[in-house]
C-alpha positions as CSV (number, residue, x, y, z in Angstrom):
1,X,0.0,0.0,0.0
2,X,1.1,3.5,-1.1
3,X,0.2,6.4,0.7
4,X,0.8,10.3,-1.0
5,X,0.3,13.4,1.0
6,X,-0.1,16.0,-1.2
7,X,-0.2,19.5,0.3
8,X,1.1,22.8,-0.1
9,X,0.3,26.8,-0.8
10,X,-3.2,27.3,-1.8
11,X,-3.7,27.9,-5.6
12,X,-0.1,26.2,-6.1
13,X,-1.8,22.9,-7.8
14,X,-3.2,20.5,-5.5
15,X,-6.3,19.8,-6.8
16,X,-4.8,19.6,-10.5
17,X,-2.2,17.4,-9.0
18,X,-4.8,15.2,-7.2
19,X,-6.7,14.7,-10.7
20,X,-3.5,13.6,-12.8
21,X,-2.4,11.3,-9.9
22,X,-5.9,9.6,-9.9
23,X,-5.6,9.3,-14.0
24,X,-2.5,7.4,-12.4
25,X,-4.3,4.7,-10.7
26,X,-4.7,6.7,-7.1
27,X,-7.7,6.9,-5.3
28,X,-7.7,10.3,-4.1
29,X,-9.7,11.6,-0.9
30,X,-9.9,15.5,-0.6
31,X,-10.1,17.8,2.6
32,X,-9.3,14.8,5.0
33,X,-8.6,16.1,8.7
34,X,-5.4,14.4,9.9
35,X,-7.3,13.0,12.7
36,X,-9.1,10.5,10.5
37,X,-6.2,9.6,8.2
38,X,-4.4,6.9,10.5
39,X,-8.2,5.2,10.4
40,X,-8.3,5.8,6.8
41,X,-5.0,4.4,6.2
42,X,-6.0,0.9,8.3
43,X,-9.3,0.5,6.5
44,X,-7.2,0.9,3.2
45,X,-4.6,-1.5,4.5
46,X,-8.0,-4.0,5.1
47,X,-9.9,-3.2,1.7
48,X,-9.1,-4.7,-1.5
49,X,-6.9,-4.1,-4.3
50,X,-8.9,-0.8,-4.8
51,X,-7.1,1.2,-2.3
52,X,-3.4,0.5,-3.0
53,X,-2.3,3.8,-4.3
54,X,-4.0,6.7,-2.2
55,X,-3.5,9.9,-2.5
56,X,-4.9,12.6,0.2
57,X,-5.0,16.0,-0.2
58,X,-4.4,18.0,3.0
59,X,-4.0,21.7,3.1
60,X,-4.5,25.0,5.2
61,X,-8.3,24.6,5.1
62,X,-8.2,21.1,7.4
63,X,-5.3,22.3,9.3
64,X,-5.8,22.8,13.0
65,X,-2.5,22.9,13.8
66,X,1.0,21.0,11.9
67,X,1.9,19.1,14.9
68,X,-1.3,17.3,14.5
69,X,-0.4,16.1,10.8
70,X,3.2,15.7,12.3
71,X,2.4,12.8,14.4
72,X,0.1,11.2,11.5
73,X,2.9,11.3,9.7
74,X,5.4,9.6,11.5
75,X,3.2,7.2,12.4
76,X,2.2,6.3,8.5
77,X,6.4,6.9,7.6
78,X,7.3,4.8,10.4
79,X,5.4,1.6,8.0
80,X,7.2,2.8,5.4
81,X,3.8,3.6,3.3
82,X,3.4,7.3,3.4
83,X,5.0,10.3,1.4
84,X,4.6,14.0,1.0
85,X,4.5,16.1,-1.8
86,X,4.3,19.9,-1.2
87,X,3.2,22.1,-3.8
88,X,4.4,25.9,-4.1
89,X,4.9,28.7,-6.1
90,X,5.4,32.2,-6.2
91,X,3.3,34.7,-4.1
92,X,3.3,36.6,-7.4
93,X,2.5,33.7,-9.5
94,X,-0.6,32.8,-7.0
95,X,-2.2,35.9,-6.4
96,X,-2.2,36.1,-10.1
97,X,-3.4,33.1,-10.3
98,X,-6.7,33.6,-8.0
99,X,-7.0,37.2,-9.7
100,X,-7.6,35.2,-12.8
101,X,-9.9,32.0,-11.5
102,X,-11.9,34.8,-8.9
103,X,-11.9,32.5,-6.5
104,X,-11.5,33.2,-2.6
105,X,-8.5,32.7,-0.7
106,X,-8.4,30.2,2.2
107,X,-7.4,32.9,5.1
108,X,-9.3,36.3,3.4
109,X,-11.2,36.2,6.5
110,X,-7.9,36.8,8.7
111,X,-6.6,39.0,6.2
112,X,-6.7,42.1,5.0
113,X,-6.0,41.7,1.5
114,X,-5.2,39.0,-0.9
115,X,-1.1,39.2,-0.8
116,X,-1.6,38.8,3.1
117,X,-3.6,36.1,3.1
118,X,-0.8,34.3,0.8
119,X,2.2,35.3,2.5
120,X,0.0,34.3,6.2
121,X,-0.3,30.5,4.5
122,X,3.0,30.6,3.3
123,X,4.5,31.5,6.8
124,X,1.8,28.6,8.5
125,X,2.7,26.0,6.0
126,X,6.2,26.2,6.4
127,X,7.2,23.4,8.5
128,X,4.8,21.0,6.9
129,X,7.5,21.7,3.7
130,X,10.3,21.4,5.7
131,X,9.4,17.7,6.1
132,X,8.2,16.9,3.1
133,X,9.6,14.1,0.9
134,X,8.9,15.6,-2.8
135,X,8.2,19.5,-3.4
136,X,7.4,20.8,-6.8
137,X,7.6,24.9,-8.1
138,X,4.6,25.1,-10.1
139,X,5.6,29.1,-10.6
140,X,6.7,28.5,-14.3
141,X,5.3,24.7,-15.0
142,X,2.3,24.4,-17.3
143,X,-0.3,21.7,-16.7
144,X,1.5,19.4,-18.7
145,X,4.6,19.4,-17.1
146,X,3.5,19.3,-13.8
147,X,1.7,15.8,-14.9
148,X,5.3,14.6,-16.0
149,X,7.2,15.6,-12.8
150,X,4.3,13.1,-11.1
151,X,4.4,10.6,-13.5
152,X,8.2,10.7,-13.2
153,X,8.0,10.9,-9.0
154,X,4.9,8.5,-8.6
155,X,4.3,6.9,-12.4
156,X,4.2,2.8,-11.7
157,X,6.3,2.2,-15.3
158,X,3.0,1.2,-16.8
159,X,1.6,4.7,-17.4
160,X,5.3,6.3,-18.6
161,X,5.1,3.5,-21.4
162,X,1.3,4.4,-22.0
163,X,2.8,8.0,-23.8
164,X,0.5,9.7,-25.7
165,X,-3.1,8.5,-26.4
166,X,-4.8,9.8,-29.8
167,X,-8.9,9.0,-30.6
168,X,-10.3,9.1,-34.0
169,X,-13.8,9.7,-34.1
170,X,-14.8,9.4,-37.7
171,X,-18.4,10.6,-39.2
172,X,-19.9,10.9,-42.3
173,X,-22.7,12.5,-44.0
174,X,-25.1,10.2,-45.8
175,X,-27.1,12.8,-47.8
176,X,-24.7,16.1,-48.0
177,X,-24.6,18.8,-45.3
């Protein structure tokens, strides 16, 4: 059994990251509080082949506090099953980024404006990327290479040897346009 943490800086690619890793084979579980991941991670251990590869996505939003996802951790890295990829990028690159999608910040309550709110989560997630095991810049990737730094981090062989996948639909008109 494989376990992925993926966190990191709001609007930095987690949820992007969580859909390429399930195209990957993972069963992904969003917005998990860490208090419920140890049970998760036994009933995954007990299921079927279904729930090999997991990936759960943690970030600021189910954070109470990082000690709490500290000791989850070392728990789940103590087995040897569990790994964490952070995801960042630029304050710059993010605030652009939720300029362009409109979309609320996380912490815009607490904050005053939107570069506070991303510096705030940048400062509170901080040791959670001190200790993790992969972190990926998104700043200057595009979709498509963030998909090949996971596929070369977590790709099981069978999906780098896959490569590109083209569909021909074909249609004809049987009496003219």
């Amino acid at each position: 059994m494989e376990i992925l943490i993926i966190s990191g800086l709001s609007g930095a690619g987690k949820s992007r990251a969580a859909s390429f890793l399930e195209d990957m084979g993972f069963y992904i579980v969003d917005n998990m509080p860490a208090a419920m991941i140890l049970k998760f991670a036994e009933f995954c251990a007990g299921g079927s082949q279904r729930y090999d590869k997991v990936a759960l996505v943690y970030d600021v939003r189910t954070s109470n506090s990082p000690t709490e996802l500290f000791d989850v951790l070392d728990t789940l890295k103590h087995s040897g099953v569990c790994s964490l990829l952070f995801l960042e990028a630029e304050p710059e690159t993010i605030i652009k980024r939720y300029k362009e999608t409109r979309r609320r910040h996380p912490l815009m309550k607490q904050a005053d404006s939107l570069e506070k709110a991303v510096l705030e989560e940048k400062d509170m997630m901080a040791p959670l990327r001190q200790r993790a095991d992969y972190v990926i810049d998104t700043t200057h990737l595009s979709t498509a290479q963030l998909r090949g730094e996971l596929l070369r981090n977590f790709g099981s062989g069978t999906a780098e040897k896959e490569g590109m996948s083209v569909s021909v639909t074909s249609f004809g008109f049987k009496h003219g346009l």
